[in-house]
C-alpha positions as CSV (number, residue, x, y, z in Angstrom):
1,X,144.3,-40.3,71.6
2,X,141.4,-41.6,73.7
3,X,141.0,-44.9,72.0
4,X,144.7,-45.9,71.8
5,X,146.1,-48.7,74.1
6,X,148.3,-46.2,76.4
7,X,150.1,-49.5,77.9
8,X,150.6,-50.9,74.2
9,X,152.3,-47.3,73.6
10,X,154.7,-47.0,76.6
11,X,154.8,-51.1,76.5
12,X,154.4,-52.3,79.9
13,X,151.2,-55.0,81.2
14,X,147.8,-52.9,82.5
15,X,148.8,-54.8,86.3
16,X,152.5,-52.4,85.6
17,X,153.3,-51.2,89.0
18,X,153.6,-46.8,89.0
19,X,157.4,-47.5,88.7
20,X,157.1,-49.8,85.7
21,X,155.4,-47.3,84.2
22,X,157.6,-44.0,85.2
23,X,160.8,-46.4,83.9
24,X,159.1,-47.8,81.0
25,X,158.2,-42.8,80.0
26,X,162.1,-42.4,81.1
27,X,163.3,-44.9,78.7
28,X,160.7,-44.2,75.2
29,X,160.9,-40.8,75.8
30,X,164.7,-40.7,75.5
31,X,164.6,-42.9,73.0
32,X,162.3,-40.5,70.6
33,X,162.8,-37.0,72.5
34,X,163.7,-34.4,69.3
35,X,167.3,-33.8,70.0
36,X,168.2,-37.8,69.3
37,X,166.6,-36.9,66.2
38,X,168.2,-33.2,65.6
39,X,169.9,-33.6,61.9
40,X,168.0,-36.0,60.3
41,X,165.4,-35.9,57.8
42,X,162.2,-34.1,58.1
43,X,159.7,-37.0,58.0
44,X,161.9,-38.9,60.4
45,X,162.3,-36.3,63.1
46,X,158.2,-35.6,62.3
47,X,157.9,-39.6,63.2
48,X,159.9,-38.8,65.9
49,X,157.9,-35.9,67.7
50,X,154.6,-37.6,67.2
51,X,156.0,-41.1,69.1
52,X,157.2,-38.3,71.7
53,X,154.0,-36.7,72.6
54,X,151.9,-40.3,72.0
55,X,154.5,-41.3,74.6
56,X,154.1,-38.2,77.2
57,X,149.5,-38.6,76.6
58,X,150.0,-42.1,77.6
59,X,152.4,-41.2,80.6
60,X,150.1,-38.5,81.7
61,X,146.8,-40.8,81.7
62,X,148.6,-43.6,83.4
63,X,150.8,-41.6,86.2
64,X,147.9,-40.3,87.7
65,X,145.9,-42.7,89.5
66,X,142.2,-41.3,89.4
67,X,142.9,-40.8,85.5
68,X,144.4,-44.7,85.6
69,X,141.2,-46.1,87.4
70,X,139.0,-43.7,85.0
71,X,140.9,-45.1,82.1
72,X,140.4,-48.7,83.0
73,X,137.2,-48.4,83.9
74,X,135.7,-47.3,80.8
75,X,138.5,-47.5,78.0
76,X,138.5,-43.8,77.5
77,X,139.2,-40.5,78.7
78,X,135.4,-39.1,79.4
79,X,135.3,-37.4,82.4
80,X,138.7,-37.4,83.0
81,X,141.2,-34.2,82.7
82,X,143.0,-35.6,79.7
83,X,142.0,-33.3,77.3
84,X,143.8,-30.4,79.0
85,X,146.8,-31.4,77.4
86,X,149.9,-30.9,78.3
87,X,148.8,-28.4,80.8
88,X,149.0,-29.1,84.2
89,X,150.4,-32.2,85.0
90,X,149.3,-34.3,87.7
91,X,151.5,-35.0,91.0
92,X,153.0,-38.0,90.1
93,X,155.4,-36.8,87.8
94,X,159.1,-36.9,89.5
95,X,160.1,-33.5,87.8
96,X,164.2,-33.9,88.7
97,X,164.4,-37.4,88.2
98,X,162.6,-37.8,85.1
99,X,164.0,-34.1,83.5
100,X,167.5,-35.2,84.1
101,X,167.2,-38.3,82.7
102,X,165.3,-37.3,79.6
103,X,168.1,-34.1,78.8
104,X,171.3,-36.0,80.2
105,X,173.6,-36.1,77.0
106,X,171.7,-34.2,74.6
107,X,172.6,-30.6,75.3
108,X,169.5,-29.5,76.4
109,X,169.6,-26.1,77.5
110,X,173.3,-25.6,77.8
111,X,173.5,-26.5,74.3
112,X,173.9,-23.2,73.1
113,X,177.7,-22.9,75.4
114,X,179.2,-25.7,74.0
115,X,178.4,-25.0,70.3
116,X,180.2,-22.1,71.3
117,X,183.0,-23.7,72.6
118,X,182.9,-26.2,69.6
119,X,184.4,-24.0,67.1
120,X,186.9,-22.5,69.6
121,X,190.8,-23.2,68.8
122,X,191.5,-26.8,70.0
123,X,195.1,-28.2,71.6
124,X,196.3,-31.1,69.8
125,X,196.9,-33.9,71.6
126,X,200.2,-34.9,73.0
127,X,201.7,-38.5,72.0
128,X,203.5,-41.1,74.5
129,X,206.8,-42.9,73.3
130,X,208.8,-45.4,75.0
131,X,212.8,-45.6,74.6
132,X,215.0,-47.7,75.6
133,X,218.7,-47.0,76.8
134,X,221.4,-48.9,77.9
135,X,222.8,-47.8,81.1
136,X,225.7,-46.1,79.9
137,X,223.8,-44.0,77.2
138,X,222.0,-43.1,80.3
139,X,224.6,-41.8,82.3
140,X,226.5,-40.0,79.5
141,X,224.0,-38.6,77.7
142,X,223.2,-39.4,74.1
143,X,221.2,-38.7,70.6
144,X,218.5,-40.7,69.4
145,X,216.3,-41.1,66.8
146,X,212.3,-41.9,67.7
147,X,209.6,-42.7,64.7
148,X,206.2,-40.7,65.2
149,X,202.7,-41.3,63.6
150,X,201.0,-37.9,64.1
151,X,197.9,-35.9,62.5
152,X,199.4,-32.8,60.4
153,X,197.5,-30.2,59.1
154,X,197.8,-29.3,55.4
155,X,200.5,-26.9,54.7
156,X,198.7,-25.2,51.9
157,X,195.5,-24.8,53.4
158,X,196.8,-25.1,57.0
159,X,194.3,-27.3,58.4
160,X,191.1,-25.5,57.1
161,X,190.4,-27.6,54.2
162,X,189.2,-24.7,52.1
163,X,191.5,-23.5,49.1
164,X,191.8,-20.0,50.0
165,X,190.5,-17.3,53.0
166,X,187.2,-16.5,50.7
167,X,186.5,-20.0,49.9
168,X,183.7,-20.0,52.2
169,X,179.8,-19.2,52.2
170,X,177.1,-18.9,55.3
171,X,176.0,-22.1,56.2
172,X,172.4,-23.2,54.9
173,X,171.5,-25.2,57.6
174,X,171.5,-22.7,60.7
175,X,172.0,-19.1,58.3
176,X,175.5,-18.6,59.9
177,X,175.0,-18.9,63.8
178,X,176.5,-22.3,64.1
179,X,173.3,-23.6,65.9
180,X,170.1,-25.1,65.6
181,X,167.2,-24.3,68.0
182,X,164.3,-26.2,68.7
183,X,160.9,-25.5,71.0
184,X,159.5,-28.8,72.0
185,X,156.1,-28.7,74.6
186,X,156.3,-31.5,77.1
187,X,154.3,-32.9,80.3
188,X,157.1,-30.2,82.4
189,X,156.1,-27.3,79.9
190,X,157.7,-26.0,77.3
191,X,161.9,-26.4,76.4
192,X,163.9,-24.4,73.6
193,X,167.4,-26.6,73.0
194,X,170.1,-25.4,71.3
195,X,172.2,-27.9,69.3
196,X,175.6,-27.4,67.2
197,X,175.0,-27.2,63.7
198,X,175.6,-30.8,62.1
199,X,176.6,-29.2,58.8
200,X,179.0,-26.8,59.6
201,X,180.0,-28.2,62.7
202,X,179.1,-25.1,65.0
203,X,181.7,-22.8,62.4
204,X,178.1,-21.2,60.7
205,X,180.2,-21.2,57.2
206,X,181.0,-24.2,54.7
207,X,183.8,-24.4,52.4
208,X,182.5,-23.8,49.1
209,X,185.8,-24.6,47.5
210,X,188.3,-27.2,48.7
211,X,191.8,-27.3,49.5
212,X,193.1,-28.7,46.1
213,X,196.2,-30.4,47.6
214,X,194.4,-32.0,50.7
215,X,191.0,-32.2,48.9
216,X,189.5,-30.5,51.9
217,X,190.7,-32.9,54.6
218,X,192.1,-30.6,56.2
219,X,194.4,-33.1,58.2
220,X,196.6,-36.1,57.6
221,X,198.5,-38.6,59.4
222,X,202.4,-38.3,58.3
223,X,205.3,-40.4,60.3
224,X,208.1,-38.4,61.3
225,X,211.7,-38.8,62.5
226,X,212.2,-36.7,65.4
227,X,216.1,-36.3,67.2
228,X,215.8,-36.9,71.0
229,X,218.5,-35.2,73.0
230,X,218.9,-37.9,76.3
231,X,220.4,-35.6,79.5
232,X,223.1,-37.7,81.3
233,X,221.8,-39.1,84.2
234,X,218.4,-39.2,83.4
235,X,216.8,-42.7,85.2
236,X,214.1,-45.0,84.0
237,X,210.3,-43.9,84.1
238,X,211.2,-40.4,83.2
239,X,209.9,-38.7,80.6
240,X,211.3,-35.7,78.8
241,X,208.8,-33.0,77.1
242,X,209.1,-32.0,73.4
243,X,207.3,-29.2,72.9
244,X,204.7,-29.0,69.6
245,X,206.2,-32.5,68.0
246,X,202.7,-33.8,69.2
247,X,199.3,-33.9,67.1
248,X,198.3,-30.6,65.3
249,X,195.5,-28.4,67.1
250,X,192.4,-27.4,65.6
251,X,191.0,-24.5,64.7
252,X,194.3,-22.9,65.0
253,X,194.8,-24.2,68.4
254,X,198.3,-25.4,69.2
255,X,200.0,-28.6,69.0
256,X,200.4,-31.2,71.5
257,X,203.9,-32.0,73.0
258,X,205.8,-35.6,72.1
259,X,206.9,-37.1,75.7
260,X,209.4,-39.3,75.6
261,X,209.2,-42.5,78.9
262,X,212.7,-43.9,79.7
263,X,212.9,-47.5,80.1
264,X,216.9,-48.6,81.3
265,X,218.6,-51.8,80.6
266,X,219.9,-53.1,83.6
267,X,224.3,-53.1,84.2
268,X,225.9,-55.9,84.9
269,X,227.7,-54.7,87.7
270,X,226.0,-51.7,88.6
271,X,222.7,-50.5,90.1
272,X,221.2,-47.2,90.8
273,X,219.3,-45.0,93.3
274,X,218.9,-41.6,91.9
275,X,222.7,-40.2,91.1
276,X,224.0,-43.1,93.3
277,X,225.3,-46.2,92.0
278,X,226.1,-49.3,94.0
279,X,228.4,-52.3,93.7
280,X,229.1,-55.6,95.2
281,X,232.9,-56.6,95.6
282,X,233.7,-60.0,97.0
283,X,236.8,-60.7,98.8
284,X,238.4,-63.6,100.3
285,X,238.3,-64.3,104.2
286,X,241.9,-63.6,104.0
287,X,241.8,-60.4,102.6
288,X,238.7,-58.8,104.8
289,X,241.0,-60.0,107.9
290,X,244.4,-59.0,106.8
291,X,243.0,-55.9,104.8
292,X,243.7,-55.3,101.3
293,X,243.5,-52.4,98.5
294,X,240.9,-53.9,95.3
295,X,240.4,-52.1,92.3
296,X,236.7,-50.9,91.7
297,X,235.4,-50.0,88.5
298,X,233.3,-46.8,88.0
299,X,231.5,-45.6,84.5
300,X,234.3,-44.2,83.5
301,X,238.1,-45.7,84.6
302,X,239.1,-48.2,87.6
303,X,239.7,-46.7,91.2
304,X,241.3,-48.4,94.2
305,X,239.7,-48.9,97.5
306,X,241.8,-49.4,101.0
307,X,239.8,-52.0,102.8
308,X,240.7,-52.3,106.5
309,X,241.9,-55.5,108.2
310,X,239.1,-57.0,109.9
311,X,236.2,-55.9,107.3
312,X,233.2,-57.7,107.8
313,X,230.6,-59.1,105.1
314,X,227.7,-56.5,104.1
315,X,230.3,-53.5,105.3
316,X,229.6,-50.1,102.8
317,X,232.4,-48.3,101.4
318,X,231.7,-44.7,100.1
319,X,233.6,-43.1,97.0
320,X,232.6,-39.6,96.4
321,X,231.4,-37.7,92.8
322,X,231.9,-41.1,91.7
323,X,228.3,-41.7,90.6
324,X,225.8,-40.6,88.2
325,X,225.0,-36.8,87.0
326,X,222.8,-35.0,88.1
327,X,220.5,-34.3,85.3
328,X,220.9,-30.9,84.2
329,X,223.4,-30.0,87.1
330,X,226.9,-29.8,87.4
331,X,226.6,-32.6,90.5
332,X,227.4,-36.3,90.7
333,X,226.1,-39.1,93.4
334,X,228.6,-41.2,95.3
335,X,229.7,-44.9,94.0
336,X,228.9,-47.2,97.0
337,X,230.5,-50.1,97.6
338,X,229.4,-53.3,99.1
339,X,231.8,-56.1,100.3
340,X,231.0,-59.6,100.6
341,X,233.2,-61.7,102.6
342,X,233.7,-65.1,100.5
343,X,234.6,-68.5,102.6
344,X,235.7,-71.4,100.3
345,X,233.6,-73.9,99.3
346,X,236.2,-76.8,99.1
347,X,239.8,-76.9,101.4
348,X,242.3,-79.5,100.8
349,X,243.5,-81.6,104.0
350,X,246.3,-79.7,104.5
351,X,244.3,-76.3,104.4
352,X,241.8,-77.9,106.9
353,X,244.3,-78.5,109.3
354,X,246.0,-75.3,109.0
355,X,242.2,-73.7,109.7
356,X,241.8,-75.7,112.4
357,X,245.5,-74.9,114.4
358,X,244.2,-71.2,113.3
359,X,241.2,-71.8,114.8
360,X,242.9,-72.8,117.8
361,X,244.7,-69.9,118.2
362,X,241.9,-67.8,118.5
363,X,240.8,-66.0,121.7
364,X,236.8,-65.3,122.0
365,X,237.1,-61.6,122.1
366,X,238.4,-61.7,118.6
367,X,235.0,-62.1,117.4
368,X,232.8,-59.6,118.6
369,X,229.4,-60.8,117.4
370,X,230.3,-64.2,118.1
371,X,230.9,-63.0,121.4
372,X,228.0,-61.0,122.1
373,X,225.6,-63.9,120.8
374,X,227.0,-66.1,123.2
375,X,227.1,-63.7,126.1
376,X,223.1,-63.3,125.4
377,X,222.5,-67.0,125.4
């Protein structure tokens, strides 16, 4: 180890600053650290655990100073106290920083919890629909019909993959614990990590005899036509909850839920807010000063309205249960009505001057906000 070129090895110029050469360990020694390296072939992960301690000697010599200047003085080791090993390591090594960064994402010593927790039962996961209604189907209520791409599990084998119960033998690879351990000696000391078995995917058994109608796939994706029963009054952006019509679980977990979004058309006549609806109903001049009695439509048949003489533009007119249901209740909103006061566009000459002799006949106080706007001028 004494003759190599330790700033070939971690890669970095013999001026490197002490952070060049901490970020230049961090990154080889995540790069070649035994876990990357867990599952793969023995002369690889061999390759792999030399590079890693070449990479921690080289770190060692150059992240101590007096071993640095000993190192660059004479091109070796003599005299210096590199051939303690790993023990001991000098002062310069940032234990947290560099530990968490060498461990982050391989399991490291809470390995062993989630290989557990790898062949636990798994929820499937749930899928997201959109639907779209048209406003009555909305507020009555209807059936539909909704398309869904989902994983199944095998009927016959039930998402094992395996043809029968005793189709099964103890993994080779980790003898039936479902994990692989490893000792590896670093510059910190030494660290046993626990990995999930690649083979039998943390289970500790392998199938030893397939599934002969899935062909030990276990799972499959199958498109399904699932009835949708829409509650009257339910509104856009809602969703409704289908219990189990989701994605199969695994490992004899349960299924995911289908939910169903709500997208409305919009009415022609007719908007909403919650169980109300609201309308706008224009009526001549005439009408809003003489009053009059319109016919209003509702979701279901035509209703008349009084309005009062002297009705203004924008004035609200409220017509109980006359709205939307309540979904899932015996309730209804209101229908509200809005009336907008039309004035002619066009007047022939004689309608002109029988407006203007009207107009003559008028007293100020007639016109109450006509009035008020000119007593604030």
């Amino acid at each position: 180890m004494a003759e190599k070129d330790y700033y070939k090895i971690l890669g970095v110029e013999k001026n490197a600053t002490a952070d060049e050469i901490k970020q230049a360990y961090r990154r080889l020694a995540k790069q070649y650290h035994p876990d990357v390296y867990s599952g793969r072939p023995e002369e690889e992960r061999k390759r792999a655990e030399e590079k890693f301690k070449e990479i921690n000697h080289a770190y060692e010599i150059l992240s101590d100073p007096a071993k640095r200047e000993n190192y660059d003085r004479f091109g070796s080791e003599s005299g210096s106290q590199a051939g303690a090993g790993f023990s001991g390591f000098s002062s310069a090594f940032d234990f947290d920083d560099i530990i968490s960064s060498i461990f982050s994402g391989f399991g490291g010593m809470g390995g062993s919890a989630r290989s557990r927790r790898g062949n636990a039962p798994q929820r499937g996961q749930d899928i997201l629909v959109g639907i779209t209604l048209t406003f009555e189907e909305a507020a009555f209520g209807c059936e539909k019909t909704v398309s869904v791409k989902r994983v199944e599990n095998c009927p016959y084998c039930h998402g094992t993959g395996a043809k029968s119960e005793s189709s099964y033998k103890t993994c080779p690879t980790c003898g039936g614990t479902g994990q692989i351990s490893q000792s590896q000696r670093t510059p910190f000391g030494h660290f046993s990590t626990v990995t999930t078995c690649s083979t039998c995917k943390g289970t500790g058994k392998v199938i030893s005899e397939v599934c002969p109608k899935c062909g030990g796939k276990a799972r499959r994706e199958q498109v399904r036509d699932i009835k949708i029963n829409i509650p009257a009054g339910i509104d856009t952006d809602q969703r409704i909850n289908y219990s189990g019509e989701g994605h199969a679980g695994i490992n004899g977990g349960e299924n995911g839920n289908l939910i169903v979004q709500i997208k409305l058309k919009p009415h022609n006549l007719f908007t909403r807010r919650g169980s109300d609806l609201h309308i706008t109903i224009p009526i001549t001049m005439v009408d809003a000063a003489l009053g009059c009695t319109i016919s209003v439509p509702t979701m279901t048949k035509p209703t008349e309205l009084d309005i009062p003489a002297g009705t203004q533009s924008g004035a609200q007119f409220k017509i109980k249960d006359k709205g939307l249901k309540v979904v899932n209740k015996n309730l209804y909103g209101d229908l509200i009505v809005k009336i907008l006061v039309e004035v002619p566009k066009t007047l022939t000459r004689e309608q002109k001057e029988m407006l203007k002799k009207l107009q003559a006949s008028f007293e100020t106080k007639q016109f109450a906000k006509l009035k008020e706007y000119k007593d604030n001028l």
